[in-house]
N, C-alpha and C positions, 0 to 999 in steps of 0.2 A: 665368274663373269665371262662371256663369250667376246670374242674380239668381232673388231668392224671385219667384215668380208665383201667388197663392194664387188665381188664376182657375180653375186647372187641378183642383183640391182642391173638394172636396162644401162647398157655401156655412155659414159655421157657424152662421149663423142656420134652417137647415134643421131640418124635425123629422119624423116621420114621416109626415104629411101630405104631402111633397113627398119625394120619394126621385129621387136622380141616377140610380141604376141604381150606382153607385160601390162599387167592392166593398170588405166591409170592411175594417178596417185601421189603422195608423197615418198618420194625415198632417199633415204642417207646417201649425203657425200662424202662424207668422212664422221669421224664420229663428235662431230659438233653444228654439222648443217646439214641439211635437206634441199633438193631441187622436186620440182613438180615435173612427172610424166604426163602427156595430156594420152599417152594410148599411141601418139607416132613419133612425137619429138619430144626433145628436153624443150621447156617453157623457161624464161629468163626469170621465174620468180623461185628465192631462194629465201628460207627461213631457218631461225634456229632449230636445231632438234629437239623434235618433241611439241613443235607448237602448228601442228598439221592443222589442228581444227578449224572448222570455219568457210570462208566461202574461197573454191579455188580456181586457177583461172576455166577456163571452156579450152576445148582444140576451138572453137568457133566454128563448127559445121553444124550446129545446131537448126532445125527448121523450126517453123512457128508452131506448125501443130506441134513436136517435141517437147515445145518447151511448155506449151499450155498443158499435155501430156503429164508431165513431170509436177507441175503446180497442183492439178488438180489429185493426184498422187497425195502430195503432201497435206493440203486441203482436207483429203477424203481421212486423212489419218487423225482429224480434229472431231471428224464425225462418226467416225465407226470405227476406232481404233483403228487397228494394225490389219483387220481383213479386207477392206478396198484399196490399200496400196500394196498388200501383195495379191489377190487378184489381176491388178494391173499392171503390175510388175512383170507377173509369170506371165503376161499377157505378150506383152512388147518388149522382154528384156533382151531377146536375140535379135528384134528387128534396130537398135542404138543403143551404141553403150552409152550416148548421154541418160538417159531411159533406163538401163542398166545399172547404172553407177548410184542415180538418185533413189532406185527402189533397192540398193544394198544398204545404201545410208537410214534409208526407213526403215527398214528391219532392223538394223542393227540399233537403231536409238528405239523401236518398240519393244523389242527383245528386253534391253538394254532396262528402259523403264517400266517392263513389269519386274522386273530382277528388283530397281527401287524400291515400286510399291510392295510388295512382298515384303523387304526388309524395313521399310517404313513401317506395315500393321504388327511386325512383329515387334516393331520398336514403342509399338502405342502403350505397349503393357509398360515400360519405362519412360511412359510421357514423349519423349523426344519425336516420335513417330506423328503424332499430333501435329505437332511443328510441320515438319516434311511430305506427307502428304499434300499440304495446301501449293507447297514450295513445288514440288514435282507436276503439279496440276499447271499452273502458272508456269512453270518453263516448258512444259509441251503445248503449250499455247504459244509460248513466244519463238520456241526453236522451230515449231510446226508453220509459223506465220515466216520469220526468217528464211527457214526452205523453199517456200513457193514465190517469196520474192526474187531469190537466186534462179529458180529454173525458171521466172521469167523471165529474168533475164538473160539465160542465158550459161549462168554463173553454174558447176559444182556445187555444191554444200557438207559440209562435214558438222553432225550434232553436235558439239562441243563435250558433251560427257559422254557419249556414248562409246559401249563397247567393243571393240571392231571385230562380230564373229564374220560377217562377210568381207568379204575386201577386192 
């Protein structure tokens, strides 16, 4: 087991005067909690380790079309899978990392849920896949509707199962 290293992690005395380049995110403060990066400063919201998922705060520099940008991202991923939010991703991911951040989180939860279904049709031949399939249909509908109400407003989003190959 590797020990905590918090060299590797944006300094938390940092503020936006000095920026790592460190993209935003959840990272260890010690090996029992986590602070939020917003991408310039430490943000005063602190969780257990390990429970990143879910919606995180904004830096708040977010503009209107962004955010509608980001929605319809998540939206589009309800209709045509996973290839009109990476379209629009590759599209606008260097013009906002809010933009940015919400088209890694969709890849990473589409990626993520064909990994599922794959292991779900393999699981049909012992019934169980049966089950999960319906289950994975129904959580990309609700995690898919959850993201676009966060980038309306404004909010982060983290899929809650999802795998994190981008970050």
């Amino acid at each position: 087991m590797s020990s905590f290293d918090p060299s590797q992690y944006p300094n938390q005395s940092q503020s936006a005067d000095s920026s790592t380049g460190a993209a935003p995110g959840w990272y260890p403060v010690d090996q029992w909690s986590q602070r939020y990066w917003d991408g310039y400063e430490w943000t005063n919201h602190v969780a257990p380790l390990g429970l990143g998922g879910g919606v995180a705060p904004s830096s708040g520099v977010t503009t209107n079309e962004q955010r509608t940008y980001a929605l319809f991202m998540h939206l589009g991923s309800l209709f045509a899978g996973f290839l009109v939010p990476l379209i629009m991703w590759l599209i606008k991911r260097e013009e906002s990392p809010f933009i940015d951040d919400h088209g890694k989180q969709l890849m990473n939860w589409n990626i993520s849920l064909v990994i599922y279904f794959v292991a779900s049709v393999l699981l049909v031949l012992v019934v169980i896949g049966i089950l999960l399939i319906p289950i994975l249909i129904l959580l990309h509908l609700i995690f898919s509707i959850m993201g676009a109400v966060a980038a309306n407003r404004g909010d982060l989003y983290r899929y809650p199962i999802a795998i994190p190959f981008f970050s």
